[in-house]
Structures are given as C-alpha cells and as structure tokens.
N, CA and C of each residue as an Amber inpcrd file, in Angstrom:
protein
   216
   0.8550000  -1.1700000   0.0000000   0.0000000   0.0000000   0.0000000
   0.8960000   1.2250000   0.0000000   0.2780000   1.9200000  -0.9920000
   1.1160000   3.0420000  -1.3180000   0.5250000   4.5410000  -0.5610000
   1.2320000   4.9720000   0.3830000   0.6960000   6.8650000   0.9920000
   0.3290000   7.6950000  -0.1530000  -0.6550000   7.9220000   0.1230000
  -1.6320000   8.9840000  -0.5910000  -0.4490000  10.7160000  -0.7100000
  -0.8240000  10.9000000  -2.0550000   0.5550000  12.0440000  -1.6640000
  -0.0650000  13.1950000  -1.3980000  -1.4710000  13.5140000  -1.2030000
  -1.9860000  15.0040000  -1.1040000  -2.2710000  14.4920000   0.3270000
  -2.1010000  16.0510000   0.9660000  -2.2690000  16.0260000   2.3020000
  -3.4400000  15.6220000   2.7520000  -4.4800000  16.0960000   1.9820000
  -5.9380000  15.6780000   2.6910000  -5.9920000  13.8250000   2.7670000
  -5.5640000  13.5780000   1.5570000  -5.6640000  11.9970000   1.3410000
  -4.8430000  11.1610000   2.4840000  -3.7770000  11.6780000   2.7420000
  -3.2730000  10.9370000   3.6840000  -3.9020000  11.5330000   5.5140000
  -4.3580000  12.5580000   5.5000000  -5.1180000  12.4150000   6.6990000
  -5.9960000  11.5910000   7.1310000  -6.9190000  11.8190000   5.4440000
  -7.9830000  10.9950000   5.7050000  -7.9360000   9.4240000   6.1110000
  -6.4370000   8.9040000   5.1720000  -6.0110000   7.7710000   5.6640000
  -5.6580000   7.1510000   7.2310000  -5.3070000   8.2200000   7.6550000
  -4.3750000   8.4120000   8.9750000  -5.6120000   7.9860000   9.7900000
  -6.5490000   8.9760000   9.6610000  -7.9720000   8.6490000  10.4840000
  -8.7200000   7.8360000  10.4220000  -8.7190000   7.3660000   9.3140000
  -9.1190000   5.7890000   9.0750000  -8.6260000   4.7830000  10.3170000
  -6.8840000   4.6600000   9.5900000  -6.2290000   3.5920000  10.8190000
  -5.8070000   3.6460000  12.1040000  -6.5470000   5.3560000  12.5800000
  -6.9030000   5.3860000  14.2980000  -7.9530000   4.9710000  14.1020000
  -9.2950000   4.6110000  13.6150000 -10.5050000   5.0640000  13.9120000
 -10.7100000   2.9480000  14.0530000  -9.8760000   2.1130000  12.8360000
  -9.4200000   0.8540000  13.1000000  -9.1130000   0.3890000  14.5250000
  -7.8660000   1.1660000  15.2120000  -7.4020000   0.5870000  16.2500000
  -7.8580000   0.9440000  17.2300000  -8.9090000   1.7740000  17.3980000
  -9.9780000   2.1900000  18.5390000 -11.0080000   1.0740000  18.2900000
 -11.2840000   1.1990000  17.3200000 -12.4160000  -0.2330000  17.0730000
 -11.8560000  -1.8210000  17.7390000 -10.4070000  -1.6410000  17.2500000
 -10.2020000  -2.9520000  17.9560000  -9.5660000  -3.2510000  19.0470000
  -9.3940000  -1.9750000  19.7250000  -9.3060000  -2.2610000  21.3410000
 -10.6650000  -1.8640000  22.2620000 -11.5430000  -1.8670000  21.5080000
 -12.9800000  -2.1050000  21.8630000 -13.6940000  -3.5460000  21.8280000
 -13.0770000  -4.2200000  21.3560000 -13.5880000  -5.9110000  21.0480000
 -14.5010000  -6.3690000  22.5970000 -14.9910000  -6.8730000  22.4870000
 -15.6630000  -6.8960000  23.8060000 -15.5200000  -8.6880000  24.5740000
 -15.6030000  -8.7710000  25.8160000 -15.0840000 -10.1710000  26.2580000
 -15.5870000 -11.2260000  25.3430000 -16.9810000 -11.0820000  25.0680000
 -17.5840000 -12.3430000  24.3610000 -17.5300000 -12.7260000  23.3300000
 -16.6620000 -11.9000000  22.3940000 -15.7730000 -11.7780000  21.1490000
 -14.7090000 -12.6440000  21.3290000 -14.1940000 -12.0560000  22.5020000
 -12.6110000 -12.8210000  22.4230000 -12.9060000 -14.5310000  22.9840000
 -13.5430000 -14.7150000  24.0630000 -14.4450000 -16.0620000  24.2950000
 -15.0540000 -16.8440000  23.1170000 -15.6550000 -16.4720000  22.4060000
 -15.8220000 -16.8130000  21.4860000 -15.0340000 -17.6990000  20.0390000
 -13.7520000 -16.7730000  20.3290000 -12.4610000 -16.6540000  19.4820000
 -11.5350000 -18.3870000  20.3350000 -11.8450000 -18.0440000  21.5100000
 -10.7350000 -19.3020000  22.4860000 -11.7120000 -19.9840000  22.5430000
 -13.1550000 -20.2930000  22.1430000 -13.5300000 -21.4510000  22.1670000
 -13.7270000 -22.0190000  20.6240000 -13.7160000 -21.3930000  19.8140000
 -13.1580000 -21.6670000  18.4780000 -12.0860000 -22.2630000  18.0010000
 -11.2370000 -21.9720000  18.9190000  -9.5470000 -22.1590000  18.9160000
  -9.5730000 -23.1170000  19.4010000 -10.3410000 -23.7960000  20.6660000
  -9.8540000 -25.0360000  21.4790000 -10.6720000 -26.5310000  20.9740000
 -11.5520000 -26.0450000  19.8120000 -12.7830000 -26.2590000  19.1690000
 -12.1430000 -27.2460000  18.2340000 -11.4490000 -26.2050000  17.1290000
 -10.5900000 -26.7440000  15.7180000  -8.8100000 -27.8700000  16.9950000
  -8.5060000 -27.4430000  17.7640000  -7.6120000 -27.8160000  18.2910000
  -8.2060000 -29.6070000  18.6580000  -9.3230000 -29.3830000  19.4780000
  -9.5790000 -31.1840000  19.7670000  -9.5010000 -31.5880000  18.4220000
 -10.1820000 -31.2160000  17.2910000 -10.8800000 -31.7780000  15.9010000
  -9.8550000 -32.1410000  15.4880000  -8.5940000 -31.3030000  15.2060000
  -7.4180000 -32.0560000  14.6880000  -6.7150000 -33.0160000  15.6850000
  -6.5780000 -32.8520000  16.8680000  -6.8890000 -34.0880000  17.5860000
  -6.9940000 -35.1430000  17.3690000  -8.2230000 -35.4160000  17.5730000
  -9.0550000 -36.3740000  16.8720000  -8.8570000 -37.0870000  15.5550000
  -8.3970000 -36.2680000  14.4550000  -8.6190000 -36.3560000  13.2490000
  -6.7910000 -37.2490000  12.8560000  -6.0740000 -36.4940000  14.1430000
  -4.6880000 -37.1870000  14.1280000  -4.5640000 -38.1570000  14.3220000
  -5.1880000 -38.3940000  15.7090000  -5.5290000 -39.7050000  15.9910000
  -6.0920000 -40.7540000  15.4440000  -7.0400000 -40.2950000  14.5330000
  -7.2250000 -41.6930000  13.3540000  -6.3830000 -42.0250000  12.4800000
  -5.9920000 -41.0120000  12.1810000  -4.9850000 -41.2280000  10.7500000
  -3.9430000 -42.1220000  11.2830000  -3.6260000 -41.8460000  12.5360000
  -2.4680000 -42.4730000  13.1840000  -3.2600000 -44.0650000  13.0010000
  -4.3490000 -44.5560000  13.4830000  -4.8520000 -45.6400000  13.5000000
  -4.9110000 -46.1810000  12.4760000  -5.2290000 -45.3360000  11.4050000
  -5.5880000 -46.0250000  10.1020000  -4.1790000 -46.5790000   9.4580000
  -3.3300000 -45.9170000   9.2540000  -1.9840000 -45.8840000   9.0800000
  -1.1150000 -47.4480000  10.0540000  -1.7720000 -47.4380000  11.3120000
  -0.9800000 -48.1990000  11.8520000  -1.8010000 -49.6700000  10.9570000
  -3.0850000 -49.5630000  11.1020000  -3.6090000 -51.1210000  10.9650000
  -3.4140000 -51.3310000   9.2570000  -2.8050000 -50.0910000   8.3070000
  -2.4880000 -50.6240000   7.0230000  -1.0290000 -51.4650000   6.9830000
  -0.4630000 -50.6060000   7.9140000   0.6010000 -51.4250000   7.9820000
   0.9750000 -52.6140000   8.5160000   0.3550000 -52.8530000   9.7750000
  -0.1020000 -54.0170000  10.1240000  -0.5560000 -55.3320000   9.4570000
  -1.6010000 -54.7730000   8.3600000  -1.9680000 -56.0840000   6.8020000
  -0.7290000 -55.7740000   6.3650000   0.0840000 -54.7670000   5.8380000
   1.2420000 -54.7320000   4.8950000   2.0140000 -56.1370000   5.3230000
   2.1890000 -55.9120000   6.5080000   3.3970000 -56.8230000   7.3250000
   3.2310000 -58.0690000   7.2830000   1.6300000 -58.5690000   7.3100000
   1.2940000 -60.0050000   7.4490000   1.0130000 -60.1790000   6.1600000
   1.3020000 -59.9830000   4.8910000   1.0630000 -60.3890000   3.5610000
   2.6200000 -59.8920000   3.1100000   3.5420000 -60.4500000   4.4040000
   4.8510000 -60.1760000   3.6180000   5.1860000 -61.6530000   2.6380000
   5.0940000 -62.4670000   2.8940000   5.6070000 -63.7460000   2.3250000
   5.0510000 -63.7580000   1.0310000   4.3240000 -62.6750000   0.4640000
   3.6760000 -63.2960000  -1.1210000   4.5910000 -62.0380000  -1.5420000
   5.0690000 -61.2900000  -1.2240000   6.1970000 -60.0140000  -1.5430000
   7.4020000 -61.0880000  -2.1550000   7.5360000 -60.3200000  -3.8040000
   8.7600000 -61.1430000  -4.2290000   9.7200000 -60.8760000  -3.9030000
C-alpha cells in the first residue's frame, strides 16, 4: 500500500487507521471467548482427526506386514 501524496488523502487515511485501532481495542469479552472457544474447538478436531490417521496408518501397515511372504 502506497501513501496517498496530497495532504488531505493521507489524513484521511491516517484517520481511518486510528478510527481501526480504537475499534479494535474495543472488542468486547464475548468476542474474544468466542475466538478461544473456536480455537480449542478446531484444536480437539485435529486431535481427533490425528488420531485416526495415526490408527488407520498403523492397521495398514499391520496387513502390509502379514502379507509379507507373497512379496517377491
């Protein structure tokens, strides 16, 4: 992003990205709650989602291993 080169333009800019960071140190608790239960939300799911793969993975390999003797 390129600064606006006339003075008004870059004020107006300027006031923009105070008028941003007042907005977002206004966020309110149940926003951010919201945000950490979202977070802890996607966190079990991959979890979970690791944990199978891990399973699935183990019991392919598991058949791999016992159908070694027809392996030329």
């Amino acid at each position: 992003m390129s600064l606006p080169k006339q003075p008004r333009q870059l004020m107006i800019t300027l006031m923009y990205l105070v008028l941003l960071a007042m907005l977002a140190l206004n966020v309110s608790a149940e926003i951010m709650n919201a945000f950490l239960t979202l977070d802890q939300g996607i966190g079990n799911s991959n979890g979970i989602v690791d944990n199978s793969n891990h399973q699935i993975m183990k019991g392919i390999s598991e058949q791999a291993d016992a159908y070694q003797k027809y392996k030329k």
